[in-house]
N, CA, C and O atoms as a DFTB+ gen file, in Angstrom:
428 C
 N C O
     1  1       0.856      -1.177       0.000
     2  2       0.000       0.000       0.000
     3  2       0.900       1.237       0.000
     4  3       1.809       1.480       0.793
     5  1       0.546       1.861      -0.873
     6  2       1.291       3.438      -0.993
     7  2       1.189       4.463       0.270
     8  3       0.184       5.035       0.691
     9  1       2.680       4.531       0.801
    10  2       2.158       5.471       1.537
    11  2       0.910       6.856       2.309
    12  3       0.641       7.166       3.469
    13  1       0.324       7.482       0.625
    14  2      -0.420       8.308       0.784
    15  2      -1.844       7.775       0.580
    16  3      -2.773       8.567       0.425
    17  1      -2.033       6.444       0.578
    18  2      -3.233       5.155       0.463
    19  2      -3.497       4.838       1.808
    20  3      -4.649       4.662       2.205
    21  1      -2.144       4.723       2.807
    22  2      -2.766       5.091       4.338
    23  2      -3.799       5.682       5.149
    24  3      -3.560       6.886       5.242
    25  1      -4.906       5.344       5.814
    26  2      -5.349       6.298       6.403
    27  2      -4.847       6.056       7.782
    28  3      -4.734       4.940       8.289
    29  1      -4.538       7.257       8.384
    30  2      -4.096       7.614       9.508
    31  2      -4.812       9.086      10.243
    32  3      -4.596       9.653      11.315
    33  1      -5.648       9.338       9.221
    34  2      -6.488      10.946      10.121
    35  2      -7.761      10.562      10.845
    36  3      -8.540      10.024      10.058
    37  1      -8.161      10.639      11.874
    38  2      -9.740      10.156      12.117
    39  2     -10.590      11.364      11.497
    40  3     -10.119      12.263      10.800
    41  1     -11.608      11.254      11.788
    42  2     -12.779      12.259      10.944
    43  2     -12.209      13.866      11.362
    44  3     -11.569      14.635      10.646
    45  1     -12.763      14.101      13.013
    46  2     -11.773      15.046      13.494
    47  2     -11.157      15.831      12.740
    48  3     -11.427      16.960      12.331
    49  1      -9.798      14.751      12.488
    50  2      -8.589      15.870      12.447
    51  2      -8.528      15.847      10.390
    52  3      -7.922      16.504       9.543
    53  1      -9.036      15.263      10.378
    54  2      -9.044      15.369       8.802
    55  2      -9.921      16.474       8.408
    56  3      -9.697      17.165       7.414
    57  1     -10.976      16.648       9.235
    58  2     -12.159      17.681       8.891
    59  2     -11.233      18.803       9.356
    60  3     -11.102      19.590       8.419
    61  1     -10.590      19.164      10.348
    62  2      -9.629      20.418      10.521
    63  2      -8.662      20.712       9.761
    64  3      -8.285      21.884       9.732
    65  1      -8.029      19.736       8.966
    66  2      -7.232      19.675       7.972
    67  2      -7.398      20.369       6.291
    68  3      -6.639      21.140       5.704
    69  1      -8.464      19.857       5.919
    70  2      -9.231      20.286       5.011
    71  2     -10.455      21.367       5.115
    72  3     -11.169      21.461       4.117
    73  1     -10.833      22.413       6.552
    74  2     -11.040      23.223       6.352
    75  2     -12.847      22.973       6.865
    76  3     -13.518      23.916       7.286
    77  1     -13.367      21.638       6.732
    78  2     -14.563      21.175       6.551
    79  2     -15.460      20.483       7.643
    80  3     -14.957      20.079       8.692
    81  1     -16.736      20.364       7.384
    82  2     -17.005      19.990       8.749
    83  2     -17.329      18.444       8.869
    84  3     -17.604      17.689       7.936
    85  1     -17.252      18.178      10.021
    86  2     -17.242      16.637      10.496
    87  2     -18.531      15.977       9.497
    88  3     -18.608      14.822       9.078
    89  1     -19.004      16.535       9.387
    90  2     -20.910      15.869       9.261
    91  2     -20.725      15.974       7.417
    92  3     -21.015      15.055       6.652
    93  1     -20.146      17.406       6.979
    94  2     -19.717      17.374       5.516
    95  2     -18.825      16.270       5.045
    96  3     -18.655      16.063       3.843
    97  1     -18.059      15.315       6.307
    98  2     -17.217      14.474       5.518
    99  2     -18.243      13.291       5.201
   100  3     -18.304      12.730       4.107
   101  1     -18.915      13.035       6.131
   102  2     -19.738      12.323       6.455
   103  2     -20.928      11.896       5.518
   104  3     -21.489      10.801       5.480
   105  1     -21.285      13.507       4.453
   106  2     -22.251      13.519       3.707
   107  2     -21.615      13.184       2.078
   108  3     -22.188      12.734       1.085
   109  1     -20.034      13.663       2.318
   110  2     -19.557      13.215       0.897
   111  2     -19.292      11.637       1.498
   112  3     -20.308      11.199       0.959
   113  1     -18.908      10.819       1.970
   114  2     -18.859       9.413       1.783
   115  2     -20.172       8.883       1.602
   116  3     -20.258       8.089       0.666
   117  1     -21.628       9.195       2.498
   118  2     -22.836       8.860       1.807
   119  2     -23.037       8.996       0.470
   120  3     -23.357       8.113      -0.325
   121  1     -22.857      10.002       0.290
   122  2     -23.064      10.570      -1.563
   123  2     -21.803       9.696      -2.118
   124  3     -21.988       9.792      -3.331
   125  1     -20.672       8.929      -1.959
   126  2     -20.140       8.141      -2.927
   127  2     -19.210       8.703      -3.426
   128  3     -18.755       8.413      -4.532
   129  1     -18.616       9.948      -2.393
   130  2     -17.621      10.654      -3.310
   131  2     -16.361      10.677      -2.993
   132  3     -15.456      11.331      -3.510
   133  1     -16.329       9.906      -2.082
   134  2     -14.913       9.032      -0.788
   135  2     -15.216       7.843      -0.151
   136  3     -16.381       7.636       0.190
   137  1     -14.196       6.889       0.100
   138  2     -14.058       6.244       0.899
   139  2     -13.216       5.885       1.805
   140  3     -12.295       5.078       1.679
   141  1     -13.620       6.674       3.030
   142  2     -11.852       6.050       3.719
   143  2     -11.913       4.811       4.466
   144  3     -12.899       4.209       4.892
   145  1     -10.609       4.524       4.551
   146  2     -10.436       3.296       5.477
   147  2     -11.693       3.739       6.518
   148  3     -12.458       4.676       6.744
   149  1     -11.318       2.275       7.021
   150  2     -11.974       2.059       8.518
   151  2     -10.923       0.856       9.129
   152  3     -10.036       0.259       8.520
   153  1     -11.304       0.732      10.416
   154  2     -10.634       0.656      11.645
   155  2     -11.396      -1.073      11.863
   156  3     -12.625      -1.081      11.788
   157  1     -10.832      -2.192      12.070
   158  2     -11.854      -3.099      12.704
   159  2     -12.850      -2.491      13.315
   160  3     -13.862      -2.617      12.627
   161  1     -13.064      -1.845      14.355
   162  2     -14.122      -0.989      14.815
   163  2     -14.962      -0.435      14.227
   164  3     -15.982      -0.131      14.845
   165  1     -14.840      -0.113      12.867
   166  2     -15.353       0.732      11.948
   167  2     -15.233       2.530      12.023
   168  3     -15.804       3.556      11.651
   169  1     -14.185       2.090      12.703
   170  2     -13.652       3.983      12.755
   171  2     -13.403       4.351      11.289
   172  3     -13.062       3.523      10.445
   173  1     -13.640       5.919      10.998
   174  2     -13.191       6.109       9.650
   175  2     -11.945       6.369       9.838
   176  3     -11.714       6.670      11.009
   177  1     -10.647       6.377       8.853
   178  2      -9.483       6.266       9.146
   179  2      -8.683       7.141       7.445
   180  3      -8.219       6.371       6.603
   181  1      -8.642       8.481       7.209
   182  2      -8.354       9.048       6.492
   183  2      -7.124       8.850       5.774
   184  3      -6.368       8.130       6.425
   185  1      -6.685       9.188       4.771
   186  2      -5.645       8.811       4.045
   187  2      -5.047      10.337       3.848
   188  3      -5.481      11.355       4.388
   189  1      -4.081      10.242       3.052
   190  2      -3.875      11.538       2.441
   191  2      -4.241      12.207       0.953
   192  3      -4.511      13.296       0.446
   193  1      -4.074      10.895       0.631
   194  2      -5.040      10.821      -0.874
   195  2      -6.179      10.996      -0.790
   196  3      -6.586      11.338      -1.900
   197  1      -7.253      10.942       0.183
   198  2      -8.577      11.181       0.809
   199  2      -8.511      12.607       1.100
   200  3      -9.446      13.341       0.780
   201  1      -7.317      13.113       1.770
   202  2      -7.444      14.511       1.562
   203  2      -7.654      15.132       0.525
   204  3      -8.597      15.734       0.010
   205  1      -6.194      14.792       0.197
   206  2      -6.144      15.945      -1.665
   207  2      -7.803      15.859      -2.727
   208  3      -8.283      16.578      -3.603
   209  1      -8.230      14.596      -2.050
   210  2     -10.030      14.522      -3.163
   211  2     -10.816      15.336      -2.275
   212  3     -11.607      16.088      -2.845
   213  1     -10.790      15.372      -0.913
   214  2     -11.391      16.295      -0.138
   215  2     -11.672      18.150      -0.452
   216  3     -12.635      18.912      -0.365
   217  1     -10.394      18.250      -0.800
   218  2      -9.490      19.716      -0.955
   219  2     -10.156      19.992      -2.641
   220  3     -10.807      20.986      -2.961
   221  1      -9.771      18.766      -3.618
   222  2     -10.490      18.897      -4.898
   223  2     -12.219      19.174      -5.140
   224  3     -12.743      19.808      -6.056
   225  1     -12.787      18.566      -4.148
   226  2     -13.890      18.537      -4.044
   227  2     -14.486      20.122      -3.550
   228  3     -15.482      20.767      -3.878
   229  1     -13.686      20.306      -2.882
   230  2     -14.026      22.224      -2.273
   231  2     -13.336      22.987      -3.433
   232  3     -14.005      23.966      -3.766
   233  1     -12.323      22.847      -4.065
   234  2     -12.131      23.627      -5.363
   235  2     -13.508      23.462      -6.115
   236  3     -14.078      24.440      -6.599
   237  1     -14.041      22.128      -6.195
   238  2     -15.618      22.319      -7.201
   239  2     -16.481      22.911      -6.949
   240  3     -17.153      23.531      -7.773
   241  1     -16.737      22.855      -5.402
   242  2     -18.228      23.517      -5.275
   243  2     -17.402      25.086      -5.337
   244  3     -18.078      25.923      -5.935
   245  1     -16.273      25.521      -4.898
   246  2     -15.845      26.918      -4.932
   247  2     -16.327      27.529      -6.814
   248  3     -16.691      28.610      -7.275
   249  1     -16.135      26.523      -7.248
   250  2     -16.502      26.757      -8.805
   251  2     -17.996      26.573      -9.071
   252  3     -18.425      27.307      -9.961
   253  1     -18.530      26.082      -8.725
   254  2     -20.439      25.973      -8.544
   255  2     -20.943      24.959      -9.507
   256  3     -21.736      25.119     -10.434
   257  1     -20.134      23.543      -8.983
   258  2     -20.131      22.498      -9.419
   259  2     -21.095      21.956      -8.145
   260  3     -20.761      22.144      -6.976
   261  1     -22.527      21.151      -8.586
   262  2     -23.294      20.358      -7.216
   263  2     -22.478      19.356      -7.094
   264  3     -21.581      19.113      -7.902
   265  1     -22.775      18.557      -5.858
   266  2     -22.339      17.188      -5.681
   267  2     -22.370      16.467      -7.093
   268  3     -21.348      16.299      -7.759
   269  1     -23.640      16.053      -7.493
   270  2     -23.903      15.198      -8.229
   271  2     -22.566      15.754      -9.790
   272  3     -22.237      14.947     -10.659
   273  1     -22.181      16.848      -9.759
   274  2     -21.679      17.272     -10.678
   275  2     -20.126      16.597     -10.620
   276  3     -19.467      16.091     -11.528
   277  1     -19.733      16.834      -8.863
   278  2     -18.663      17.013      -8.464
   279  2     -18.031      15.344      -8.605
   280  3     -16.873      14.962      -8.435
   281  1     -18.950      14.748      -8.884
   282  2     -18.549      12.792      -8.936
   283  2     -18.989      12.648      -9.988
   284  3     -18.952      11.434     -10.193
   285  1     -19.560      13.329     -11.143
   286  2     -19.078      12.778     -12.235
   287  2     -17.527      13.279     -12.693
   288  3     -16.935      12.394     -13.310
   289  1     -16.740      14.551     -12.506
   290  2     -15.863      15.311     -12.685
   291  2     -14.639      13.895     -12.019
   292  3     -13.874      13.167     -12.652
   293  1     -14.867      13.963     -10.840
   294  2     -13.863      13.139     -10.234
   295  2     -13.836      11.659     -10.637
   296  3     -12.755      11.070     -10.658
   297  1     -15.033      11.001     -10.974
   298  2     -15.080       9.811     -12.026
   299  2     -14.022       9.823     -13.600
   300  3     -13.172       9.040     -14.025
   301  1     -14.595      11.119     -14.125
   302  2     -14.223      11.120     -15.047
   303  2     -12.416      11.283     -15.221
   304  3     -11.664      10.895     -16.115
   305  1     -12.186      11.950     -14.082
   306  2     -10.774      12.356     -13.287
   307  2     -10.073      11.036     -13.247
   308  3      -8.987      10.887     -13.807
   309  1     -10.718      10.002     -12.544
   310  2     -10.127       8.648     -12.256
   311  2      -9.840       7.951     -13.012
   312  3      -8.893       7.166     -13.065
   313  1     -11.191       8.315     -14.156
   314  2     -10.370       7.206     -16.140
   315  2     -10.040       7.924     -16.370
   316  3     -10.616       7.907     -17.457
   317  1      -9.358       9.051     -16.411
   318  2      -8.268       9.846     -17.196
   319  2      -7.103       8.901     -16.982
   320  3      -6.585       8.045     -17.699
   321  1      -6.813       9.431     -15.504
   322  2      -5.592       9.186     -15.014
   323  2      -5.290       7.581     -15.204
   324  3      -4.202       7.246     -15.673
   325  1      -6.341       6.516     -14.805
   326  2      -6.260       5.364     -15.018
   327  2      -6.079       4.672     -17.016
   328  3      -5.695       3.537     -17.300
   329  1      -6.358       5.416     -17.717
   330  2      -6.142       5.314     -19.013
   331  2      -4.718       6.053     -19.151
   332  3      -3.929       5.180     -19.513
   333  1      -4.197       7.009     -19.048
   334  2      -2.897       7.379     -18.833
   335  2      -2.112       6.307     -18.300
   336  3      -1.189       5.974     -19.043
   337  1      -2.224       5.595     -17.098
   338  2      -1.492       4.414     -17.500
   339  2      -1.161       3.123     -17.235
   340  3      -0.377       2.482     -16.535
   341  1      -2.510       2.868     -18.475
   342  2      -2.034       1.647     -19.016
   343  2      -2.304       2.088     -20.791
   344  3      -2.394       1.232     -21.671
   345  1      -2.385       3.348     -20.999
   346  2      -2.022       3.273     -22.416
   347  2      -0.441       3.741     -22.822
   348  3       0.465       4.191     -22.120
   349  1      -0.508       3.475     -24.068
   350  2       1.106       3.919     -24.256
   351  2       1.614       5.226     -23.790
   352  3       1.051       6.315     -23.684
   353  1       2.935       4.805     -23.517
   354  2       3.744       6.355     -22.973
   355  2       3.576       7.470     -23.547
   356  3       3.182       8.567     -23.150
   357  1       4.057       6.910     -24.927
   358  2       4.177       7.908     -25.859
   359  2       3.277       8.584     -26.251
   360  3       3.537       9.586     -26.918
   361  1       1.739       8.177     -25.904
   362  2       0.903       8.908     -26.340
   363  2       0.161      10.037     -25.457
   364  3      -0.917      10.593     -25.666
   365  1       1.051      10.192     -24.440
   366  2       0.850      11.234     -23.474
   367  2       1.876      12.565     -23.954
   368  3       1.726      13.722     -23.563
   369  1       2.878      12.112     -24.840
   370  2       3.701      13.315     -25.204
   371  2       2.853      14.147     -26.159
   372  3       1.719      13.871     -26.551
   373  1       3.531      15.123     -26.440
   374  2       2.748      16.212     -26.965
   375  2       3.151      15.716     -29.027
   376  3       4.069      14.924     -29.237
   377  1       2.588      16.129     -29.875
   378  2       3.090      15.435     -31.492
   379  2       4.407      16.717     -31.767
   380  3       4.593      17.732     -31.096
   381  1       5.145      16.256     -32.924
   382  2       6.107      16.969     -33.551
   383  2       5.961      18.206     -33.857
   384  3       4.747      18.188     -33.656
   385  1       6.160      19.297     -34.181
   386  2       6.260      20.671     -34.627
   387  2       5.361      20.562     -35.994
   388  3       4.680      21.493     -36.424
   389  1       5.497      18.975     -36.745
   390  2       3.997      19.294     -37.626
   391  2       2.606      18.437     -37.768
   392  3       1.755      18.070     -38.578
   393  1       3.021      18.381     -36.290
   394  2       1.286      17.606     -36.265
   395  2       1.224      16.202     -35.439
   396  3       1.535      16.206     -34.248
   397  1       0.845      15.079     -36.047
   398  2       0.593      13.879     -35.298
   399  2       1.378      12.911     -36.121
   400  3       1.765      11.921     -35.501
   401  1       1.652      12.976     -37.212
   402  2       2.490      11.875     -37.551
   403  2       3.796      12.785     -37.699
   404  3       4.782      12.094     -37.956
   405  1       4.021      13.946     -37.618
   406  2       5.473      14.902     -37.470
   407  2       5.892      15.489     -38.912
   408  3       6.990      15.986     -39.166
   409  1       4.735      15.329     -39.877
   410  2       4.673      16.065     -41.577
   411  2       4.134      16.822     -41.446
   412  3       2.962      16.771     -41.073
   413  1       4.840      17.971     -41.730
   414  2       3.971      19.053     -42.978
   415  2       3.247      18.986     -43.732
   416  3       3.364      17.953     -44.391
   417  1       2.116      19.893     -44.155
   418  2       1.586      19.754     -44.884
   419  2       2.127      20.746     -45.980
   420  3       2.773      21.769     -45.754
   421  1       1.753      20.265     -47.188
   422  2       2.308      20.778     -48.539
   423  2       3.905      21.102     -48.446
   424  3       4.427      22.017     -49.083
   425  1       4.408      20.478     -47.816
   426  2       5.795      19.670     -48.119
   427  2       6.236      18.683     -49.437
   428  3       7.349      18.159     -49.471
C-alpha cells in the first residue's frame, strides 16, 4: 500500500485539515464521493489521498459544481488518469512541430 493510500487521520482531524465539517465528511462518503479506510471498529481512518479529493472537491463547489456534478468530474478524473497508465507512454507526449504523424503539410 502506498504510503499516501494510508489512512491515519480520524474524521476530526481530517475535517480540521481540510477546512470542513465533520458531518460534511460524512455527507460526501454517503453521496459516494470518498471512501476512507476504517478501523476493525469501523472507525473512519483518512488517508492523504482522501485529503487531496477532499481539498479537490471544495475547489468544485468553490466553482459551482453540485455534488452530483462534483462525482461525475472526479469519475471522469479517475479514467483519465487510469487510461494514462495503461495506455502507451508515448501517447501522453505532446506530437512533432507538424502535427501527429510529425509532416507538414504541402511539403
Amino acid at each position: 500500500m502506498a504510503e499516501d493510500d494510508r489512512g491515519v487521520y480520524g474524521i476530526s482531524v481530517a475535517a480540521e485539515l481540510v477546512g470542513m465539517g465533520v458531518q460534511t465528511l460524512r455527507l460526501y462518503e454517503a453521496r459516494g464521493l470518498l471512501e476512507p479506510a476504517r478501523t476493525a471498529g469501523g472507525t473512519r481512518r483518512y488517508s492523504e489521498r482522501d485529503l487531496e479529493r477532499l481539498r479537490r472537491i471544495g475547489d468544485l463547489l468553490d466553482e459551482g459544481l453540485n455534488l452530483a456534478g462534483i462525482a461525475m468530474v472526479l469519475d471522469l478524473e479517475s479514467e483519465n488518469a487510469r487510461l494514462r497508465t495503461e495506455g502507451d507512454p508515448s501517447a501522453s507526449e505532446p506530437p512533432g512541430p507538424g502535427g501527429e504523424d510529425g509532416h507538414r503539410g504541402g511539403d
